[in-house]
N, C-alpha and C positions, 0 to 999 in steps of 0.2 A: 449859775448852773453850767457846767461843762457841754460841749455840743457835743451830742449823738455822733458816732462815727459814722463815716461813709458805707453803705451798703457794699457789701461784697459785691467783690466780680467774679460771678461764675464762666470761665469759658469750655468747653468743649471740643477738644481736641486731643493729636498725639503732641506729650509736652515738647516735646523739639520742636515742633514746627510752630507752636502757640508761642511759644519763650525768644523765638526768633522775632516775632512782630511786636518785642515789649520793649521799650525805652530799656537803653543799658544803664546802669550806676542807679535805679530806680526801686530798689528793697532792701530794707533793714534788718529783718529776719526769715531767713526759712527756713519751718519745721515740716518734715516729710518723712513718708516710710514705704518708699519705693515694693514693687514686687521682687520678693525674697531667691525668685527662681526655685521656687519649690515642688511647684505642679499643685497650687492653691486651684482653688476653682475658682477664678475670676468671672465676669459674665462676660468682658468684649475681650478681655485679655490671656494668652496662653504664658503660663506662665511658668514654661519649661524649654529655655532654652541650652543647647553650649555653652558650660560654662563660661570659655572665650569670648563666644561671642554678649555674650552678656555681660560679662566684664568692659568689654568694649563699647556698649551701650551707654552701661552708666557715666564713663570715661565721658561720652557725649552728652549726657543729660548734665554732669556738672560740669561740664565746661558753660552749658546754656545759664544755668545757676549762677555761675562766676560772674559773666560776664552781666547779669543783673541786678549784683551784690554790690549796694555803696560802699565804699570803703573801710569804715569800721562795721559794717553788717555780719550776722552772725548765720550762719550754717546747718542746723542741729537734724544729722540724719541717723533717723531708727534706722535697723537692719540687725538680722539676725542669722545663723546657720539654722542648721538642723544639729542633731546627735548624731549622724553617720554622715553629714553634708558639713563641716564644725569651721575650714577654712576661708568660705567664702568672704565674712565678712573683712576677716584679714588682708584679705588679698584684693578686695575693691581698698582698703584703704591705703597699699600700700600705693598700689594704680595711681590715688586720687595724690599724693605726697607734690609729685610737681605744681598743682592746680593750689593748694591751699596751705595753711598750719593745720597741723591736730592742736589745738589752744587746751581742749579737755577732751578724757573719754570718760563717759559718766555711762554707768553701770544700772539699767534698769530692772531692778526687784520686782517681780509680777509676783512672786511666792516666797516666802522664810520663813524657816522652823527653827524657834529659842527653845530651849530645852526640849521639855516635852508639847510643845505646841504647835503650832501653826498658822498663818496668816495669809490667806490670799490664793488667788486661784491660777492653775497650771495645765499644761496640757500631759496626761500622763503617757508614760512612752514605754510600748510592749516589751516583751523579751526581759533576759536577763543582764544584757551589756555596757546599755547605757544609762545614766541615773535622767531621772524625771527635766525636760527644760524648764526654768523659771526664771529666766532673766534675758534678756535683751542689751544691744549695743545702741548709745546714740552718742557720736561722734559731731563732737562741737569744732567745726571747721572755721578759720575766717581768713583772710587775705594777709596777714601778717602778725598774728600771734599776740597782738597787744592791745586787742579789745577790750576795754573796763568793764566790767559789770556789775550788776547791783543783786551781790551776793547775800546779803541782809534781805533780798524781794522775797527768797524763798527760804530764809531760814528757822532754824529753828531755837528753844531756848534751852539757854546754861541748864544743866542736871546740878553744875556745882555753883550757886549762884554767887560764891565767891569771888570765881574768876572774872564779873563783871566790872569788878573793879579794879581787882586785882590787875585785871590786862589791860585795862583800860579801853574799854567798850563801854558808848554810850546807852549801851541798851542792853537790856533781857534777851541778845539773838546771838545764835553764831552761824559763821557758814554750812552748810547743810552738807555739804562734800560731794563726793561724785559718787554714791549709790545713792538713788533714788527707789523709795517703796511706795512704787503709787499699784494698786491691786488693782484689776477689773472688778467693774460689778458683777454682781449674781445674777445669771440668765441663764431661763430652761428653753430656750428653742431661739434658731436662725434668727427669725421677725425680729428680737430685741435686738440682734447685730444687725439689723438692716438688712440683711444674706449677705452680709458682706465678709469674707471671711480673712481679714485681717485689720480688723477695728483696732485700734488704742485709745486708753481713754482718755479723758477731753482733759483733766490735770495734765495728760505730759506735756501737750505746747502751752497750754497756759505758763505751765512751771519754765518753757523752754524762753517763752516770752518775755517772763516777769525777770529771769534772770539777765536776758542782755540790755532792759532797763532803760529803753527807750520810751516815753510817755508817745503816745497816736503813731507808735510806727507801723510801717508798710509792710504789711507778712502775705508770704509767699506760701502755697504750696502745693509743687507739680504734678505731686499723685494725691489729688484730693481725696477721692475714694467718697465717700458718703458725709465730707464736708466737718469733721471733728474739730481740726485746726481754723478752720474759718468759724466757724462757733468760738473755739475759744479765742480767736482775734478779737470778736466782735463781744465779747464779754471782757475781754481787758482792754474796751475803749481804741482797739488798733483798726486798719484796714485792713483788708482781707483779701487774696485774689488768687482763688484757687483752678487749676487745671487736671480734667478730666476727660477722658477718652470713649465713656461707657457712660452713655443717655442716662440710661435707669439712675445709676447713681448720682450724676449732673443734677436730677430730680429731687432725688432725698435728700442733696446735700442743701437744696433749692429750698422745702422744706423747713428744712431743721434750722436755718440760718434768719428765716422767715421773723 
């Protein structure tokens, strides 16, 4: 029988100064999704600064990230604009260019409509100018662009079951590509988000995990928030070691990891 992973480490703190006291070259993966600078309602956090200066922030938070990342370790940060705010996320990645490779940008589907259908849930957005958001950025970074991964972790199977031969593929799988449709679930009030208002759900680091295909690796992540990514560490057999700024959520992440 496999041994139980090691119990997360919750700590409490602002990530720059917690990430300063942790062994360098010491994590294999980190999956996060920092505050968006959008004037969310955080509980300890304001989350409306200067563009600049927030720019300039994360500049610092991944360089703390860098300098934790073993070598072939993998990076995978959500982030998203708004409809009237659309450059942001561009413009932290262009910032982050010295610090790392873009290995992948893999395209998060919260919402998609096939003909006349629908799938999955969005935040709908007033007025008449911009169309509805339903997708997200995650930005697979690592230290020199030639990290292997185990793309088969998350794939999916042939439609045309010919080509499994045909291309010579051991198996009923292909790579999944870089859109991802992982939905939120269905919630009618805050409490199921924890009040936490920028939750994702607990498939994306799993998926982010399985892909860079490390069996018991070490995941990281510096805006823990209510502890998602440490849940999904600790269901795909990894360590966990997340950082947060705001008690309350320190708690629920405490919780849920339980």
């Amino acid at each position: 029988m496999d041994a139980a992973p090691p119990a997360p480490l919750l700590l409490t703190g602002d990530c720059l100064a917690v990430m300063a006291g942790l062994p360098a070259a010491s994590v294999d993966v980190v999956v996060t999704s920092p505050p968006y600078n959008l004037d969310l309602r955080y509980g300890a956090y304001q989350d409306r600064r200067e563009e600049a200066e927030y720019l300039d922030w994360m500049v610092r938070v991944a360089e703390g990230v860098r300098r934790l990342m073993r070598p072939d370790a993998s990076f995978f940060l959500n982030i998203s604009g708004s409809s009237s705010r659309p450059w942001l996320p561009f413009e932290l990645i262009v910032r982050l260019r010295p610090l790392f490779v873009l290995q992948n940008h893999i395209t998060w589907i919260k919402s998609i409509a096939t003909g006349a259908d629908s799938v999955g849930h969005y935040k709908p957005v007033g007025g008449s100018r911009f169309l509805n958001h339903a997708h997200e950025h995650i930005f697979h970074l690592t230290l020199d662009g030639a990290v292997k991964l185990d793309r088969l972790a998350i794939g999916v199977p042939f439609k045309d079951k010919s080509n499994i031969a045909r291309r010579g593929h051991a198996r009923d799988l292909r790579c999944r590509g870089n859109t991802w449709f992982i939905p939120y679930g269905t919630v009618r009030s805050k409490a199921q988000k924890f009040h936490h208002p920028g939750t994702f759900p607990v498939d994306l680091p799993r998926w982010c995990i399985r892909l860079h295909g490390k069996p018991g690796a070490v995941v990281l992540d510096p805006f823990m928030g209510t502890g998602t990514t440490l849940v999904a560490a600790r269901e795909e057999g990894c360590a966990g070691i997340g950082i947060e700024m705001d008690p309350v959520y320190v708690a629920i992440a405490r919780e849920r990891v339980a």
